[in-house]
Backbone as numpy.savetxt, mean C-alpha at the origin, in Angstrom:
# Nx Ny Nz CAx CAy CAz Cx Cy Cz
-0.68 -20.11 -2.14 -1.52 -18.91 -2.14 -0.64 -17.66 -2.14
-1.11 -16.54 -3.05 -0.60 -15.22 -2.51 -0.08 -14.91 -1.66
0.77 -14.02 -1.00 0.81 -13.79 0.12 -0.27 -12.34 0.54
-0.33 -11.73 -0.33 -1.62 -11.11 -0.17 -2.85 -11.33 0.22
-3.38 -12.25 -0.52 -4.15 -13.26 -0.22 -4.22 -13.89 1.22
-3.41 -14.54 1.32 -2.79 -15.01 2.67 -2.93 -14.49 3.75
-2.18 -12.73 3.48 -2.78 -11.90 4.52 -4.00 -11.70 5.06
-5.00 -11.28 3.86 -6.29 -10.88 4.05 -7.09 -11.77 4.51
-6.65 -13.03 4.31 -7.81 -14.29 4.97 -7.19 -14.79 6.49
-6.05 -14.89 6.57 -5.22 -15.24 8.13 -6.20 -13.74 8.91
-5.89 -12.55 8.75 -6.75 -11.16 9.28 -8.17 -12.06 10.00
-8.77 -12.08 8.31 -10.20 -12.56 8.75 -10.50 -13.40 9.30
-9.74 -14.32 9.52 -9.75 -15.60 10.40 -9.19 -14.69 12.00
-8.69 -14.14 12.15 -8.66 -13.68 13.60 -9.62 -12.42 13.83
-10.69 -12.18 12.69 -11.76 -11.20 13.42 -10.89 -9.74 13.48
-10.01 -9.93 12.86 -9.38 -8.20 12.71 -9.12 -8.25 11.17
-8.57 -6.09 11.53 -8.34 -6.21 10.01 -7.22 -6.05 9.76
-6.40 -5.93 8.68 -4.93 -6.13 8.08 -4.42 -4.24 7.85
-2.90 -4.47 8.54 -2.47 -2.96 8.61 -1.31 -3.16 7.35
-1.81 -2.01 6.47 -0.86 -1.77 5.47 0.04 -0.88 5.43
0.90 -1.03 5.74 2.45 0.61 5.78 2.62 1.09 4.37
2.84 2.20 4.51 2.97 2.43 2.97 4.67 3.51 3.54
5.55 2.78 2.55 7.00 3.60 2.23 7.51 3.70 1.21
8.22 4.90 1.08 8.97 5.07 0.01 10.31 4.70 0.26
10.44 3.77 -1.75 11.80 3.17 -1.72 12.69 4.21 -1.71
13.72 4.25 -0.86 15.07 5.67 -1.36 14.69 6.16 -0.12
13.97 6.53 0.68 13.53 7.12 1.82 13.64 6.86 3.43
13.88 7.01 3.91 14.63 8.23 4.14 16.17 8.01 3.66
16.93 6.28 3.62 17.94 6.63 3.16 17.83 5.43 1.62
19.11 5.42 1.15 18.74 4.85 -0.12 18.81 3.13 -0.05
19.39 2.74 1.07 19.17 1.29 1.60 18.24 0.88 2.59
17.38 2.37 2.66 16.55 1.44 3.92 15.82 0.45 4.21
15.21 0.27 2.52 14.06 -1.25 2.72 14.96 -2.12 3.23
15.75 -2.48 3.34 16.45 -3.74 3.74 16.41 -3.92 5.04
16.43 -2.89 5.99 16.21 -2.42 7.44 14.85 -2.38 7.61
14.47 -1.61 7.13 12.58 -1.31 7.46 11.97 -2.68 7.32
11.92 -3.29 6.29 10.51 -4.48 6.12 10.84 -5.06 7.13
11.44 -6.15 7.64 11.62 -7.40 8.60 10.72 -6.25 10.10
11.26 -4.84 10.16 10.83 -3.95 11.13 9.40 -4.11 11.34
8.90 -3.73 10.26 7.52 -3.01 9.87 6.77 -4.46 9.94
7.10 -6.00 9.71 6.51 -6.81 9.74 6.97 -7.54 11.50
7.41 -7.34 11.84 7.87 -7.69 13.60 6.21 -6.72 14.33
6.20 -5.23 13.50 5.47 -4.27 14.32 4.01 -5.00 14.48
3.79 -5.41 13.12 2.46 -5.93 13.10 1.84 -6.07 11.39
2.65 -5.14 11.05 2.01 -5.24 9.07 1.67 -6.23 8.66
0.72 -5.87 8.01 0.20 -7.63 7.00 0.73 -7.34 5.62
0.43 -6.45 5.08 1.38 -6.07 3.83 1.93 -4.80 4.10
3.18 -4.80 2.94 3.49 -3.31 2.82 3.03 -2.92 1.48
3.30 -1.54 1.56 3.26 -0.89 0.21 4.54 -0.21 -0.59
5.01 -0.50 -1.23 6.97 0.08 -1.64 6.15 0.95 -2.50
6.52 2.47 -2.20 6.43 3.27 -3.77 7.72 3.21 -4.53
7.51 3.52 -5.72 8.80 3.84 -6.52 8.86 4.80 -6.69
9.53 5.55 -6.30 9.89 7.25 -6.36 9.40 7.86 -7.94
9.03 9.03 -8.03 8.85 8.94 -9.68 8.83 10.70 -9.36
8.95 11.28 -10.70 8.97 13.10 -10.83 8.02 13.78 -10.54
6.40 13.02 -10.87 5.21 13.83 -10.59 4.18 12.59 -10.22
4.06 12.66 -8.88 3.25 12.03 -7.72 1.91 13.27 -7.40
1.13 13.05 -8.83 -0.05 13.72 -8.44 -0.86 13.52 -7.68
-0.54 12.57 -7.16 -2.27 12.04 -6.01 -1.51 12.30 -4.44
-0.13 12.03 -4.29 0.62 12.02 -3.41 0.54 13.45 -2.59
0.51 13.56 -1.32 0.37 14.91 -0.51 2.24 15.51 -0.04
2.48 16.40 0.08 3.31 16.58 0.39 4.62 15.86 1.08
3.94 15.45 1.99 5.23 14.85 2.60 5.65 13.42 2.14
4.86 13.14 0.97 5.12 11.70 0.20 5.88 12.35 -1.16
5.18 13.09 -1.50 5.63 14.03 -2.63 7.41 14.37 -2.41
7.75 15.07 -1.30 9.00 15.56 -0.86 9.70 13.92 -0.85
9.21 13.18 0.21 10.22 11.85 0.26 10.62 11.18 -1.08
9.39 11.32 -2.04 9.82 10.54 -3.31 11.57 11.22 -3.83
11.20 13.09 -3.68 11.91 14.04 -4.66 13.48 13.25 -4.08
13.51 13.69 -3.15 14.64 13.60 -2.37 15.05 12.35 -2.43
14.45 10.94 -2.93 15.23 9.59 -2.68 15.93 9.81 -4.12
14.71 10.44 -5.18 15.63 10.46 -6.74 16.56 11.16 -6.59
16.78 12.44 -6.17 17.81 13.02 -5.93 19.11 12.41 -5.27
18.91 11.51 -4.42 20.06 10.71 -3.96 20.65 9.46 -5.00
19.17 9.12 -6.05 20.06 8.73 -7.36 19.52 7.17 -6.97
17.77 7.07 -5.80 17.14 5.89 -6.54 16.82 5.35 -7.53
16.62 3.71 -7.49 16.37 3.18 -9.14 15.42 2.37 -8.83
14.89 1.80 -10.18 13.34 0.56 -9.71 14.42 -0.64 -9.18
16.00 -1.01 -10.00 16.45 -1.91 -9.97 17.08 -1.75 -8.43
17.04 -0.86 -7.83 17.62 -0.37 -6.85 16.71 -0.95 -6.03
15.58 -0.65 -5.67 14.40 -0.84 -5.08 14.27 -2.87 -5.15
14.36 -3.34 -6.75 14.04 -5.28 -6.60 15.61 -4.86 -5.82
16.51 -5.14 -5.84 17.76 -5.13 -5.29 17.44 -5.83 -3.65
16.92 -4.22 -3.08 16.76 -4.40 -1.59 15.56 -5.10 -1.25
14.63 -5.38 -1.88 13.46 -6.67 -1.88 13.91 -7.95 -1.85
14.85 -8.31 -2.90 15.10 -9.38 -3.42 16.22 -9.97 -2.21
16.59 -9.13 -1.47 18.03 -9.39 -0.19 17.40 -9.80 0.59
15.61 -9.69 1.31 15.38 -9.74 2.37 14.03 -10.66 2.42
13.86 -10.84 1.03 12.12 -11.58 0.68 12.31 -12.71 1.41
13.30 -13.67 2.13 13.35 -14.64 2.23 12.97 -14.92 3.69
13.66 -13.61 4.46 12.97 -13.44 6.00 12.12 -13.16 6.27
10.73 -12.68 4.95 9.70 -12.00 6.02 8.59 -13.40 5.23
7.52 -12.90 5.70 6.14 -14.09 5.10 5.02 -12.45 4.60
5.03 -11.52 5.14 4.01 -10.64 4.65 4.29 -10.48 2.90
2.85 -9.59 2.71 3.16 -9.59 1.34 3.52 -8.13 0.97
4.21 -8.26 -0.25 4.89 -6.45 -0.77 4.21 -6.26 -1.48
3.43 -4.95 -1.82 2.91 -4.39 -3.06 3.74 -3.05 -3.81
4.07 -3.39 -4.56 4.55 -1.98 -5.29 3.72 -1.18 -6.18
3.69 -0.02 -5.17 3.00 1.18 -5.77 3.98 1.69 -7.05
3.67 1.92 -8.62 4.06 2.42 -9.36 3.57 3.02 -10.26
4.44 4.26 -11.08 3.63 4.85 -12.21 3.44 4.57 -13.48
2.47 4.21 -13.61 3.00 3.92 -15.44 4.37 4.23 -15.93
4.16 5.52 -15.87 5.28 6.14 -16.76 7.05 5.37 -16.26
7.09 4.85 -15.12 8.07 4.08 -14.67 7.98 2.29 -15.44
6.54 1.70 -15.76 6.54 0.37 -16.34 6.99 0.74 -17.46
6.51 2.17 -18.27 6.80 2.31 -19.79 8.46 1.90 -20.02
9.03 2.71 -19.21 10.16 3.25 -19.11 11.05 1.86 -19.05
10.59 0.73 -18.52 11.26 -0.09 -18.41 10.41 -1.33 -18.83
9.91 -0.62 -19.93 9.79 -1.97 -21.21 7.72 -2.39 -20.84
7.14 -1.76 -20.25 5.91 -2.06 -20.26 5.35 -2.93 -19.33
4.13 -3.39 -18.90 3.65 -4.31 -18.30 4.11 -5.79 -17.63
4.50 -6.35 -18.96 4.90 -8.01 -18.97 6.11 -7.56 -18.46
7.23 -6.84 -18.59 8.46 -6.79 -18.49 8.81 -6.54 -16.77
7.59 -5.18 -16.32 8.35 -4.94 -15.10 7.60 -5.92 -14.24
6.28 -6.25 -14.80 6.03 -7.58 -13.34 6.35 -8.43 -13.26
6.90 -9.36 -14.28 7.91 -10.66 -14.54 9.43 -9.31 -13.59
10.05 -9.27 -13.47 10.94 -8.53 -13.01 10.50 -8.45 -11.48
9.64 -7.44 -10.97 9.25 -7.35 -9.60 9.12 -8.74 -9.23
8.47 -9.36 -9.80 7.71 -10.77 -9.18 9.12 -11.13 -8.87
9.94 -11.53 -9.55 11.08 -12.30 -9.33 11.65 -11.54 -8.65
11.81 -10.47 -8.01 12.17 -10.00 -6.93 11.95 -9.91 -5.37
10.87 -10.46 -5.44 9.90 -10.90 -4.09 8.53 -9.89 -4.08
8.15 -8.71 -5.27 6.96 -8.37 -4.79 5.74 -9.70 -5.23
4.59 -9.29 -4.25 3.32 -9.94 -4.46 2.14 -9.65 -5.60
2.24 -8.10 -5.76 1.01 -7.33 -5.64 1.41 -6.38 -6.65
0.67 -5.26 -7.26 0.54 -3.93 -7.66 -0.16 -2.82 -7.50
0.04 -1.58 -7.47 -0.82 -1.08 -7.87 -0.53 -0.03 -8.39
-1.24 0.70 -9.32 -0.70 1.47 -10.57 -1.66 2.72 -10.60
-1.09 3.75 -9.74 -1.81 4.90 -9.36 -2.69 6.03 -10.35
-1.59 5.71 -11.35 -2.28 6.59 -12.35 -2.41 5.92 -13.26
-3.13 4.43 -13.46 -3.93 3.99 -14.48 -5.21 3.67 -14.61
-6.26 3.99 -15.47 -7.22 4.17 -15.47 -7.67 2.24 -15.87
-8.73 2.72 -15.08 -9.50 1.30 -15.63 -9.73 0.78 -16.76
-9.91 1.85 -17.81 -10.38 1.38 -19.10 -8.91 0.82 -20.21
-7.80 1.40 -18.85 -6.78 1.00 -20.01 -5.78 -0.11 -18.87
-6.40 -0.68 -18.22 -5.83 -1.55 -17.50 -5.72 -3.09 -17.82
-6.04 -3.37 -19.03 -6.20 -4.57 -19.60 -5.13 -5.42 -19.39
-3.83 -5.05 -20.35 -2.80 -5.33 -20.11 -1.71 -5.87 -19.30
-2.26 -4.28 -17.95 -1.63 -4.94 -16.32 -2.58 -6.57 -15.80
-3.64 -6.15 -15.87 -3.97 -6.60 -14.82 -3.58 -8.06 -15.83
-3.68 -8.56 -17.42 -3.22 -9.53 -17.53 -1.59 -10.39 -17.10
-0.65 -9.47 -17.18 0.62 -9.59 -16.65 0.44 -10.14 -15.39
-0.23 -9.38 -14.46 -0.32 -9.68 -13.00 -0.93 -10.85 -12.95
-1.66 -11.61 -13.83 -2.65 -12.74 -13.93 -1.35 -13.85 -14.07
-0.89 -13.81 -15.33 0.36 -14.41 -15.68 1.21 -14.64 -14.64
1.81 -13.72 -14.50 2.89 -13.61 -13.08 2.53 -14.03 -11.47
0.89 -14.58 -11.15 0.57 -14.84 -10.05 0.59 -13.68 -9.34
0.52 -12.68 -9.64 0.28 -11.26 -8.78 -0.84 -11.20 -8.20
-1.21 -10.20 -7.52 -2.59 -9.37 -7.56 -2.04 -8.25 -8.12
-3.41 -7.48 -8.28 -3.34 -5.91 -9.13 -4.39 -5.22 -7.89
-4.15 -4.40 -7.37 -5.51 -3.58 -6.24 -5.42 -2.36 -7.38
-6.76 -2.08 -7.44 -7.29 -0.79 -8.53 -7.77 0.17 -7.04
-8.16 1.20 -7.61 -8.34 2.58 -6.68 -10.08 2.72 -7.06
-10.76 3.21 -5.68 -11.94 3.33 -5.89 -12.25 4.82 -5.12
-12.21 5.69 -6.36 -12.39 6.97 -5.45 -13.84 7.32 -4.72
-13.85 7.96 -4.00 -15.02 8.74 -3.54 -16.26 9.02 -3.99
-15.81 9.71 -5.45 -16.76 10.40 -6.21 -17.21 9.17 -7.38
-16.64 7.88 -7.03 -17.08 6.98 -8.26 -18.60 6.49 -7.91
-19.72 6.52 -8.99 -20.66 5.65 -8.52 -20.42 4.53 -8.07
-21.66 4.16 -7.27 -21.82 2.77 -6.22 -20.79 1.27 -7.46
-21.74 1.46 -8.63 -21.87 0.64 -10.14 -20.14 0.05 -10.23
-20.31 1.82 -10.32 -18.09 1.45 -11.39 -17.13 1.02 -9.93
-17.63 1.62 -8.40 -17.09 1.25 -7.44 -16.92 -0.34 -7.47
-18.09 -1.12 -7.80 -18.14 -2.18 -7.49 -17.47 -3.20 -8.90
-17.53 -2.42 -10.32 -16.90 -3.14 -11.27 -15.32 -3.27 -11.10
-14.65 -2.02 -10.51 -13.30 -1.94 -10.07 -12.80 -2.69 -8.93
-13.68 -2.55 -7.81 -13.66 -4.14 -7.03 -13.32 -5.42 -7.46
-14.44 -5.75 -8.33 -14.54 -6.79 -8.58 -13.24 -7.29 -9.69
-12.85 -6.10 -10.44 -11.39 -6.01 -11.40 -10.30 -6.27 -10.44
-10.67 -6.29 -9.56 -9.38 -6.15 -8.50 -8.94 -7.58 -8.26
-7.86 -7.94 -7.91 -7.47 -8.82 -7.05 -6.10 -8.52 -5.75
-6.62 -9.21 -4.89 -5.70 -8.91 -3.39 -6.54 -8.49 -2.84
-6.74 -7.08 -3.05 -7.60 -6.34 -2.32 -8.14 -5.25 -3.29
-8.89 -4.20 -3.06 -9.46 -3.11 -3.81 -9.34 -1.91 -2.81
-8.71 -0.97 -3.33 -8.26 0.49 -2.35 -9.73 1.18 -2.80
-9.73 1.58 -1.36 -10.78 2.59 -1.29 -10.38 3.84 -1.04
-10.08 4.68 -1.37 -10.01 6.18 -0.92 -11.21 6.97 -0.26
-10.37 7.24 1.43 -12.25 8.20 2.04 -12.12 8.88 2.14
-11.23 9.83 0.87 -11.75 11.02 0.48 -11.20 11.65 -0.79
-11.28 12.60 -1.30 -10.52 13.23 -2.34 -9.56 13.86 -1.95
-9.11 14.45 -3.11 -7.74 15.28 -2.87 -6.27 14.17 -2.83
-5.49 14.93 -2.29 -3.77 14.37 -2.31 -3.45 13.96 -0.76
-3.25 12.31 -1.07 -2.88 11.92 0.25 -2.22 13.05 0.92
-2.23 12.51 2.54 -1.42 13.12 3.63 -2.51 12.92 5.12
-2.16 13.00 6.31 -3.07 13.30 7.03 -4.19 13.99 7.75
-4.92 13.43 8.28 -5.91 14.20 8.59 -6.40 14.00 10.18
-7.41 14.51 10.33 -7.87 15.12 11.84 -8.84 14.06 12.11
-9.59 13.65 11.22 -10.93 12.70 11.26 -11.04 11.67 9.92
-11.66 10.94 9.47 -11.73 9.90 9.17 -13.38 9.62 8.73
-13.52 9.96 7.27 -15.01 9.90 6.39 -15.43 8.91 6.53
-16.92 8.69 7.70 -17.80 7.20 7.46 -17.86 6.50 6.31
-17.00 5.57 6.59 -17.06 4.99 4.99 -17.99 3.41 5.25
-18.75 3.24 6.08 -19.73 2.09 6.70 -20.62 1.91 5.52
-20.97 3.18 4.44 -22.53 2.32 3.85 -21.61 2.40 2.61
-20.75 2.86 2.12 -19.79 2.97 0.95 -19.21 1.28 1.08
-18.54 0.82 2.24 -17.99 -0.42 1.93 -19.28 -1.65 2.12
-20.30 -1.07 2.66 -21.19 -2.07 2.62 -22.18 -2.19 1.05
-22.19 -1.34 0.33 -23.00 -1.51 -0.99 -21.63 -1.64 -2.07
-20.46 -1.72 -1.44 -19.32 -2.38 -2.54 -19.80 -4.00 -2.44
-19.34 -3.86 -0.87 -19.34 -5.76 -0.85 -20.98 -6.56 -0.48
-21.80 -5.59 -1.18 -22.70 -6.43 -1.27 -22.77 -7.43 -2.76
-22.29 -6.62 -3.50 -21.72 -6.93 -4.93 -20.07 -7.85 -5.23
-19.60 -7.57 -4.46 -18.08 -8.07 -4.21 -17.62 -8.83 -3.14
-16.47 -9.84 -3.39 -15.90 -10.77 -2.48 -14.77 -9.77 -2.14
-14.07 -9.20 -3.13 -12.75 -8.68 -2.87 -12.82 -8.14 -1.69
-11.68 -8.16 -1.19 -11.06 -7.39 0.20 -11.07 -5.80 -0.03
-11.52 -5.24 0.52 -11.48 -3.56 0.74 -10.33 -3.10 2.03
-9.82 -2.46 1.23 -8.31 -1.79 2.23 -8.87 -0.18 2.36
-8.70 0.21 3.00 -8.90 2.25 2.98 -8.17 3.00 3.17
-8.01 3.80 2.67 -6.68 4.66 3.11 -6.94 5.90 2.54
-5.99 7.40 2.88 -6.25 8.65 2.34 -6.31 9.14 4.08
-5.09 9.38 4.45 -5.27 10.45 6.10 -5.24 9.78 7.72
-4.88 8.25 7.09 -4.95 7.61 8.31 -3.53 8.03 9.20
-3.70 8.18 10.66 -2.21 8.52 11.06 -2.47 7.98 12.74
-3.40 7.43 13.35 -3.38 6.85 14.56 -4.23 5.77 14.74
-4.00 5.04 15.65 -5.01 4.12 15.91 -6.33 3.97 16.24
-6.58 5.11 16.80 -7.87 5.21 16.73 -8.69 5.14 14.97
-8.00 6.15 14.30 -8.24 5.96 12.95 -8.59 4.47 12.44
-7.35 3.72 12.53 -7.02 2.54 12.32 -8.39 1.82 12.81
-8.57 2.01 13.47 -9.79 1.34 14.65 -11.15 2.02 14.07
-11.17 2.80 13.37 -12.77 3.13 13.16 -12.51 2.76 11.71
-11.52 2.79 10.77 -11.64 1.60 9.75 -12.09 0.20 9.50
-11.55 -0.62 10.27 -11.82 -1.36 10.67 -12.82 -2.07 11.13
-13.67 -1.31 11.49 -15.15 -1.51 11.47 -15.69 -1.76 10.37
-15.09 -1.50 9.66 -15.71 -1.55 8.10 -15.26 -2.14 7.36
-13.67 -1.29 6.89 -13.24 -2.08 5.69 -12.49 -3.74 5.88
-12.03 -4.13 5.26 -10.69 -5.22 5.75 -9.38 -5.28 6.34
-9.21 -3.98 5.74 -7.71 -3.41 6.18 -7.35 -1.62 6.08
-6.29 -1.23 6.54 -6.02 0.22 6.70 -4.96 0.46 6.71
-4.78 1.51 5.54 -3.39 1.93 4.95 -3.31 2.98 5.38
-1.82 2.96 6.14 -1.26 3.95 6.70 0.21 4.73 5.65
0.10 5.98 5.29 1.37 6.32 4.10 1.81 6.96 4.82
1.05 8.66 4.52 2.17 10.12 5.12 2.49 9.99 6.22
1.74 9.69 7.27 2.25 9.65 8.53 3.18 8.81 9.28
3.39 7.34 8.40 4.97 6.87 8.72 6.03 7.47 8.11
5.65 8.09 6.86 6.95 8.44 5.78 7.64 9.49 6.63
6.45 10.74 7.34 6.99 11.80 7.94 7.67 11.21 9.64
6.78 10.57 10.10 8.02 9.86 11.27 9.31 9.47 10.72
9.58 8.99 9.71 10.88 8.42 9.97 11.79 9.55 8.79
11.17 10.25 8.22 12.31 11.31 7.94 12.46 12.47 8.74
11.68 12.59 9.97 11.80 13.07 10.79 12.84 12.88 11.99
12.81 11.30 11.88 13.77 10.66 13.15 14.97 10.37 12.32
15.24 10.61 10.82 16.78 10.27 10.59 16.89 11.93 10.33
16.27 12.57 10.40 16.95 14.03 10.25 17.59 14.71 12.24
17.06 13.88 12.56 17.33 14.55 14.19 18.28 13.34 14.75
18.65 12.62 13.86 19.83 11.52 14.24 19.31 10.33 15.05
17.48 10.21 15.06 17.33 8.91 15.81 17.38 7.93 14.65
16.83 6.76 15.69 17.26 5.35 14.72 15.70 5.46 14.47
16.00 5.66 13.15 14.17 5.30 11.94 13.97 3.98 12.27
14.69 3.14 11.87 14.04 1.88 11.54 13.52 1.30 13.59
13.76 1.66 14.58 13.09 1.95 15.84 12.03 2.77 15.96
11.90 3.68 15.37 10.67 4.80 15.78 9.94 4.21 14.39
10.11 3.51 13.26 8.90 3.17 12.49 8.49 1.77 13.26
9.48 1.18 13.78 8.82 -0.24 14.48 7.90 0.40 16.08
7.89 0.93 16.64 7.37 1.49 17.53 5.94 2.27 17.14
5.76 2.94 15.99 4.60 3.45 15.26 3.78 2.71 14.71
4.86 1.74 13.94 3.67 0.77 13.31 2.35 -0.29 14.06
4.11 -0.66 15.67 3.20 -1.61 16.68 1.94 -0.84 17.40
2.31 0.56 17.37 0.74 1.83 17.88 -0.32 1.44 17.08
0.24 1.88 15.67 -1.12 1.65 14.83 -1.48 -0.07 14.86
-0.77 -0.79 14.84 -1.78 -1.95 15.32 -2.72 -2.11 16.13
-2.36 -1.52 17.55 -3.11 -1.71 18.47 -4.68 -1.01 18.09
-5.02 -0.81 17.09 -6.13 -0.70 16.34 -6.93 -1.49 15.59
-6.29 -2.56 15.45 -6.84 -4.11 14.78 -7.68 -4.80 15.32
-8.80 -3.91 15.72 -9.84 -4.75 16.98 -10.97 -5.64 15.33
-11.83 -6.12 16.12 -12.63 -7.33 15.24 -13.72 -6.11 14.51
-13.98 -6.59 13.23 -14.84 -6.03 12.74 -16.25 -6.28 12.71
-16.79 -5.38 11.96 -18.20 -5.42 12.77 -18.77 -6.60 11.00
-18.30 -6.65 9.89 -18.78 -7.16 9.11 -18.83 -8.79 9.25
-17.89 -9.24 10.04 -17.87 -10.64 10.62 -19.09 -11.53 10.99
C-alpha cells in the first residue's frame, strides 16, 4: 500500500486525524531535509509536504514565499531536494508529498519524467499547485503509472459539483483550502463542517485542510471534520526563525510539530 494511503487509514483506525507539515526544500538551510524528516516524523507527522522552491509561488503567503526565494538563492535544486529524500527514505515509514510547479516538471522533461524520478527517490505523492484540473490528465496518469497519489486542490469558491469531481480525481487525499487568498496564518479557522460533509457524501477520498493553520487548537477544530491538517507558514517561520537566532531548528520544529499533534483528538465523522 501507499504510504499515503497507509497514513490516512492507520489515522482512521485510531479515531484521529493525520498531521501534515508542510517545508520547504533549501530552507532554512540547504541540507536540512535530511535532519528535519526523521524529526518531524518522531513529532507525530503522518505525511510531509516537500515544496520545491520555484520564482513565483502565487498561492504561497509570505513567509513561504521568502523561504522558497532565499533557498534558490543559496543555489537549491529538484535533484538537490531527491538527493536529501533519497539519503533518509529508508528510516522513516511516513509518506512524502512533493509540492511542485509545473513550470519545474516542464523544466525537467514533463510529467512521466519527474515522477518516475521523485518516485525513485522516496516521494509517495504529488501535488501540483498551479495545475488546473482540466489539464491534469497527464499527471495524474504518470502518478497512476508510478504508484503515486496526486492530491488536487479544492478551493473555497468551487461549487459543491466540481468540489466533489476533484475529490473524487484525487488520490491520497484531496486538499481542501478554508479559505482564499495566499497561504500564511491566521487568527481563526473557517467552519468547514457542511463543506467536508457534502464533499464526502459523494466521495471516499480523504480530505486534508489547510490555508492558516498554526496551533493546536486549530489542528483540533479541523479535525472534527476533515481527515487530516496541514500545517505550512507557521512551521516554515519557526524554524527560520530559530536558525536565524542560532537555535537548533531541527529541535524547535520537533517540539512544534509534537504541540500541533496534541490536536489529533477523534473525529466526529467516525
Amino acid at each position: 500500500m501507499n504510504r499515503i494511503n497507509k497514513a490516512f487509514a492507520e489515522s482512521k483506525d485510531r479515531g484521529q486525524g493525520a498531521l501534515l507539515p508542510f517545508v520547504c526544500g533549501g530552507s532554512p538551510e540547504l541540507d536540512s531535509l535530511t535532519k528535519l524528516l526523521p524529526a518531524l516524523e518522531s513529532a507525530g507527522a503522518s505525511v510531509v509536504e516537500i515544496g520545491f522552491p520555484y520564482s513565483d509561488p502565487i498561492a504561497d503567503g509570505p513567509t513561504i514565499a521568502a523561504a522558497m526565494h532565499v533557498a534558490l538563492e543559496q543555489g537549491i535544486t529538484p535533484t538537490m531536494i531527491f538527493d536529501q529524500v533519497r539519503a533518509v527514505r529508508d528510516e522513516l515509514e511516513m509518506g512524502l508529498v512533493a509540492m511542485v510547479s509545473v513550470s519545474i516538471v516542464t523544466a525537467m522533461g514533463g510529467p512521466e519524467s519527474f515522477v518516475s524520478r521523485a518516485v525513485e527517490a522516496g516521494f509517495d505523492g504529488f501535488i501540483f499547485p498551479d495545475l488546473s484540473f482540466e489539464a491534469s490528465g497527464a499527471y495524474r496518469e504518470a502518478c497512476k503509472k508510478h504508484g503515486a497519489t496526486m492530491t488536487m486542490l479544492i478551493s473555497p469558491t468551487s461549487p459543491t459539483e466540481r468540489a466533489i469531481e476533484i475529490a473524487n480525481a484525487s488520490t491520497g487525499f484531496a486538499y481542501l483550502l478554508a479559505r482564499s487568498g495566499v497561504t500564511g496564518e491566521r487568527n481563526d479557522i473557517p467552519d468547514i463542517g457542511d463543506r467536508v460533509r457534502a464533499i464526502r457524501s459523494k466521495s471516499k477520498t480523504p480530505i486534508a485542510c489547510g490555508f492558516g493553520i498554526s496551533n493546536a487548537d486549530q489542528v483540533s477544530a479541523v479535525v472534527k471534520h476533515a481527515d487530516g491538517a496541514i500545517v505550512g507558514s507557521a512551521l516554515v517561520r519557526s524554524l527560520i526563525e530559530a536558525q536565524q537566532s542560532g537555535r537548533d531548528y531541527v529541535q524547535e520544529a520537533e517540539h512544534f510539530v509534537h504541540e500541533l499533534a496534541m490536536g489529533l483528538i477523534s473525529m466526529d465523522h467516525l
